[in-house]
C-alpha positions as CSV (number, residue, x, y, z in Angstrom):
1,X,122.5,12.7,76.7
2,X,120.1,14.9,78.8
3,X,123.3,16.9,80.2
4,X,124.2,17.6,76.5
5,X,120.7,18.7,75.0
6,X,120.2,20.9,78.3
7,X,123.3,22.3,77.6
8,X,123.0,22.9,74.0
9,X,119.6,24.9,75.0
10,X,121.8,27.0,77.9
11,X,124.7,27.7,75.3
12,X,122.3,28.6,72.5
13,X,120.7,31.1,74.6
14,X,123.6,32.6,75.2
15,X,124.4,32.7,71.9
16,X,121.3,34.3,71.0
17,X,122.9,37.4,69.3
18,X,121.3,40.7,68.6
19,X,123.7,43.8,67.1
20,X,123.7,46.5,65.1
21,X,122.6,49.8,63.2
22,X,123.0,53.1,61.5
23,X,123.7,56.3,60.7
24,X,125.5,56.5,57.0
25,X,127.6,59.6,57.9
26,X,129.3,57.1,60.8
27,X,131.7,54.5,60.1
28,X,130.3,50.4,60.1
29,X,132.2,49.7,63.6
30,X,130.5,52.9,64.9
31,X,126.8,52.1,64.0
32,X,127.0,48.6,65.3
33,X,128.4,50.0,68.8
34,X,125.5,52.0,68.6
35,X,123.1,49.7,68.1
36,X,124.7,46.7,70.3
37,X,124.1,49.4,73.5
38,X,120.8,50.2,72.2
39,X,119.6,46.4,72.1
40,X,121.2,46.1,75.5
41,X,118.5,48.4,77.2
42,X,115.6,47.7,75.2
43,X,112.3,47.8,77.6
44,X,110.1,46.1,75.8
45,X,110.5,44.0,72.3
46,X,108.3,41.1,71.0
47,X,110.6,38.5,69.1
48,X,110.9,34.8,67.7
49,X,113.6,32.7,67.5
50,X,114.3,29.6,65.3
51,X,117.2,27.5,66.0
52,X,117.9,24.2,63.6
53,X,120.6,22.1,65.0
54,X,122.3,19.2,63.7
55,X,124.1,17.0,66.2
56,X,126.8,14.2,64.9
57,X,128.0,11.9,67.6
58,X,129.8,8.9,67.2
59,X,128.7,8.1,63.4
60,X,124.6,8.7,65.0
61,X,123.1,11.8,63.4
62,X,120.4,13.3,65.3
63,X,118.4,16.8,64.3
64,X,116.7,19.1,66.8
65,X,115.1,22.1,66.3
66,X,113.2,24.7,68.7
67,X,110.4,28.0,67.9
68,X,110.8,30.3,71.3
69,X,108.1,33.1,71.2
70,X,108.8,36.1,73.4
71,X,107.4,39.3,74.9
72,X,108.8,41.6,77.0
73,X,108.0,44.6,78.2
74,X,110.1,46.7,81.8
75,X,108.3,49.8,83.2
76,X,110.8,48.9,85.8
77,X,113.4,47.1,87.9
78,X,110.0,45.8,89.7
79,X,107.1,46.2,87.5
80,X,108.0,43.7,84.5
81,X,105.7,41.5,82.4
82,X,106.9,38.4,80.7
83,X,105.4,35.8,78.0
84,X,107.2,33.0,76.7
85,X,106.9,29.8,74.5
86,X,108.8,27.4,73.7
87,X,108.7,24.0,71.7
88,X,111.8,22.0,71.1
89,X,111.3,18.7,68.4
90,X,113.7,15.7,68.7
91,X,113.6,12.4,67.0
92,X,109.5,12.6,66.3
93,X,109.2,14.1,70.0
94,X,107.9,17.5,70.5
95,X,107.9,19.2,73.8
96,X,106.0,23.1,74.5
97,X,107.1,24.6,77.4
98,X,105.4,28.1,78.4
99,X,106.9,30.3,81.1
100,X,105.1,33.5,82.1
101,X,106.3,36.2,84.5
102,X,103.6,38.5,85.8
103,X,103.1,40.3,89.3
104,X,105.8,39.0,91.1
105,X,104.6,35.6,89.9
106,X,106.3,32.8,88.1
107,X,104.1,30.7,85.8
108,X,105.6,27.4,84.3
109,X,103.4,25.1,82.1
110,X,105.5,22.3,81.2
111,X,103.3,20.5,78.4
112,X,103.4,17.0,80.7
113,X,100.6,18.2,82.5
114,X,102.2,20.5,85.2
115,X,101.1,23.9,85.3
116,X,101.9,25.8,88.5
117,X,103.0,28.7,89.8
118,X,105.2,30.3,93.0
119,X,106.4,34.2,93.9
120,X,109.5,34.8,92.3
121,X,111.9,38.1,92.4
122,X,112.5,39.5,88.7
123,X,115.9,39.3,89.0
124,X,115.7,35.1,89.2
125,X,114.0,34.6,86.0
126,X,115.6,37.5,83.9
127,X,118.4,35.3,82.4
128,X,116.4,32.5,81.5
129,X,113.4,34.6,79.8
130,X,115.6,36.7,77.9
131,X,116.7,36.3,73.9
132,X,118.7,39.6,73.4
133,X,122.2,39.4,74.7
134,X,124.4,41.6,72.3
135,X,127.9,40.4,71.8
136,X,130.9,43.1,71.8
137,X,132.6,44.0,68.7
138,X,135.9,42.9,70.4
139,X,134.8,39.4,69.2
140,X,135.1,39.7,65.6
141,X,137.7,39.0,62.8
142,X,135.8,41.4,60.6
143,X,132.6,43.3,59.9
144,X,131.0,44.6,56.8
145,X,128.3,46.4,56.5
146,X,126.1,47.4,53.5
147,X,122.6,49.8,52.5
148,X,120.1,47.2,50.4
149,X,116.2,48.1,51.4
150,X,116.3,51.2,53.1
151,X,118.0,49.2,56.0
152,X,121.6,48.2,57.1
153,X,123.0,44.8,56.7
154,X,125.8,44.1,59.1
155,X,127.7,40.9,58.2
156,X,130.4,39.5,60.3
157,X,132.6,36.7,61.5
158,X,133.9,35.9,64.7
159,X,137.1,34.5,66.3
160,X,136.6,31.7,67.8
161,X,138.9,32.1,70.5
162,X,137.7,34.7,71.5
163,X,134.0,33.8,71.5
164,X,135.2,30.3,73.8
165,X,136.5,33.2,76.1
166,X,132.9,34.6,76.1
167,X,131.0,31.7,76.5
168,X,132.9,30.2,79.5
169,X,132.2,32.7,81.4
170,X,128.3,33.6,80.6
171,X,128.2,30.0,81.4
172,X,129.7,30.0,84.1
173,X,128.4,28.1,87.3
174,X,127.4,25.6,84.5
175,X,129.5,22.6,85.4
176,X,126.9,20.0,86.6
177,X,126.1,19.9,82.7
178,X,129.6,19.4,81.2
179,X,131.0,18.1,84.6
180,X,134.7,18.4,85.7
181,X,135.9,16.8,82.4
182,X,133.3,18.5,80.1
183,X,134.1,21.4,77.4
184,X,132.5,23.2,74.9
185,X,134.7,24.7,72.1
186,X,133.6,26.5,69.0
187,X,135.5,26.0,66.1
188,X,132.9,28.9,63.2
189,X,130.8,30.8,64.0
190,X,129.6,34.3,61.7
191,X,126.6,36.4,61.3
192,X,124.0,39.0,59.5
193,X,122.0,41.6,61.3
194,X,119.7,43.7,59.6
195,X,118.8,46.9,61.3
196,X,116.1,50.2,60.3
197,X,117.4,53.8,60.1
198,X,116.3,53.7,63.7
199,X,119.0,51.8,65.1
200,X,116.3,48.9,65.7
201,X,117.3,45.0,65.1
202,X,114.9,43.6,62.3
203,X,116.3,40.4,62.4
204,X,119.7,38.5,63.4
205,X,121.0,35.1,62.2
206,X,124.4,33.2,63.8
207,X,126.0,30.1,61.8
208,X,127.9,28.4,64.2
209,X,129.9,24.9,64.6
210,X,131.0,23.6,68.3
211,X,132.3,20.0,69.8
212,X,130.6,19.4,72.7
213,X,132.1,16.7,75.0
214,X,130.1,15.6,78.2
215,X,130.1,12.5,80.8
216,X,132.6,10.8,78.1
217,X,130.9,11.5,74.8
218,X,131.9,14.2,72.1
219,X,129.1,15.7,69.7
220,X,129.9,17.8,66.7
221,X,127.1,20.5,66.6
222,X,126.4,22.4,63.5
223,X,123.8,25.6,64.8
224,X,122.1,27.7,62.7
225,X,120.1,30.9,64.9
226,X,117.8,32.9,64.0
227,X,115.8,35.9,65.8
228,X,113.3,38.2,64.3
229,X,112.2,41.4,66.1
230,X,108.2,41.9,65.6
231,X,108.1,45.0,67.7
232,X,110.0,47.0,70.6
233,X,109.1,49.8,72.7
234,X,105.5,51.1,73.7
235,X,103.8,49.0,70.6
236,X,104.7,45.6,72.5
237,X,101.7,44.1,73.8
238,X,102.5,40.8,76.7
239,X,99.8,38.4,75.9
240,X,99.0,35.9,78.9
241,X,96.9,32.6,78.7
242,X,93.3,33.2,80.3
243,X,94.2,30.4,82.9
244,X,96.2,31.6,84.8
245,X,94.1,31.6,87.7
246,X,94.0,27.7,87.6
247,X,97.9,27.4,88.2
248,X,97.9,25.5,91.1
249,X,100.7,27.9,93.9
250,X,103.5,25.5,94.9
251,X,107.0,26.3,97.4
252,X,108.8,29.0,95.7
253,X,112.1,26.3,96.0
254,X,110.0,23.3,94.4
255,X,109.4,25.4,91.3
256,X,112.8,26.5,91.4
257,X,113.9,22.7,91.8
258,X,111.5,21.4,88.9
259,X,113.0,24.9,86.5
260,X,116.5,23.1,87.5
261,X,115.8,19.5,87.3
């Protein structure tokens, strides 16, 4: 059961869409290329996400849902600044994880009473600490888009096969969580992304219904994803605890081995 809610977590990550954009003299497929590249090299955006998740396996219903806050902000490859929060509730349990990323320094604060910290390369935490990753238009069975609000509303649907595809390999190296006999298929899965004039993501929200099967068991998951964009660019502020000092400076492997565990 742990295997399947970490991996639920790592897939929904994944599938933490954000597309979109426009221009009205350009054609619907156009704008949303425009805007997928644009989301791809944002520098700096401050964003929630809300995922509700209802799990059905073997006649037991179980509901789970999780609040990530996130800032961002890259002056460089080196120089980057990270703030993250997370709290997941399942059956009456509620766990807050932070993770904070700031002069070469990972931060974790596990809510259990652990708060420590070890150097870290940017490069080992960007994956984990990130909530844009733009899906390509190749994906879809069809996109719409329409002008309500001053802004654009894309809404699409994807193919499912396709999107399996996708999500094998972003998860790839992944297999102590579904082991040898493990998959993950996705049988719906659609969308609507609101964007500005600008090109920027106001918000994105992804419907989506997978079977899950791990160590023997198969869970029907019905997802529902949504990410709001509060800011990007030089307006983003990262806001860090005023502890940090007290993180207690472990082995950077140990905090790797507890961020795995």
């Amino acid at each position: 059961m742990k295997k399947i809610l970490a991996l639920l977590m790592s897939s929904a990550m994944v599938l933490s869409l954000a597309a979109c954009s426009g221009d009205s003299a350009k054609t619907p497929e156009q704008l949303y290329d425009e805007a997928v590249a644009k989301s791809a090299n944002l520098s700096a955006m401050d964003a929630e996400m809300d995922i509700s998740m209802n799990m059905d396996m073997g006649g037991m219903t179980m509901g789970l849902t999780m609040a990530a806050d996130m800032q961002m902000k890259k002056a460089s490859n080196t120089d980057v600044e990270l703030a993250m929060v997370m709290t997941t509730s399942l059956m009456g349990q509620q766990v807050r994880m932070e993770e904070y990323f700031k002069d070469g320094y990972l931060y974790i604060n596990d809510g259990a009473g652990t708060m420590a910290k070890a150097p870290f390369e940017y490069s080992e935490v960007a994956d984990s600490m990130t909530m844009n990753s733009a899906t390509s238009r190749d994906f879809m069975d069809k996109l719409e888009m329409i002008e309500e609000n001053g802004n654009y509303t894309f809404n699409y649907t994807i193919s499912s096969d396709k999107i399996s595809s996708y999500l094998d390999e972003a998860m790839a190296g992944m297999d102590d969580l579904l082991g040898d006999t493990g998959s993950l298929s996705i049988s719906e899965m659609s969308g609507k992304c609101i964007v500005d004039k600008d090109l920027n993501v106001l918000s994105d929200n992804v419907h989506m219904v997978m079977d899950i099967t791990s160590e023997g068991q198969t869970m029907k998951v019905t997802m529902d994803l949504g990410i709001k964009y509060n800011a990007v660019g030089d307006s983003v502020t990262v806001n860090f605890p005023s502890d940090l000092d007290s993180y207690v400076e472990v082995d950077h492997d140990q905090l790797e081995s507890a961020l795995a565990a």
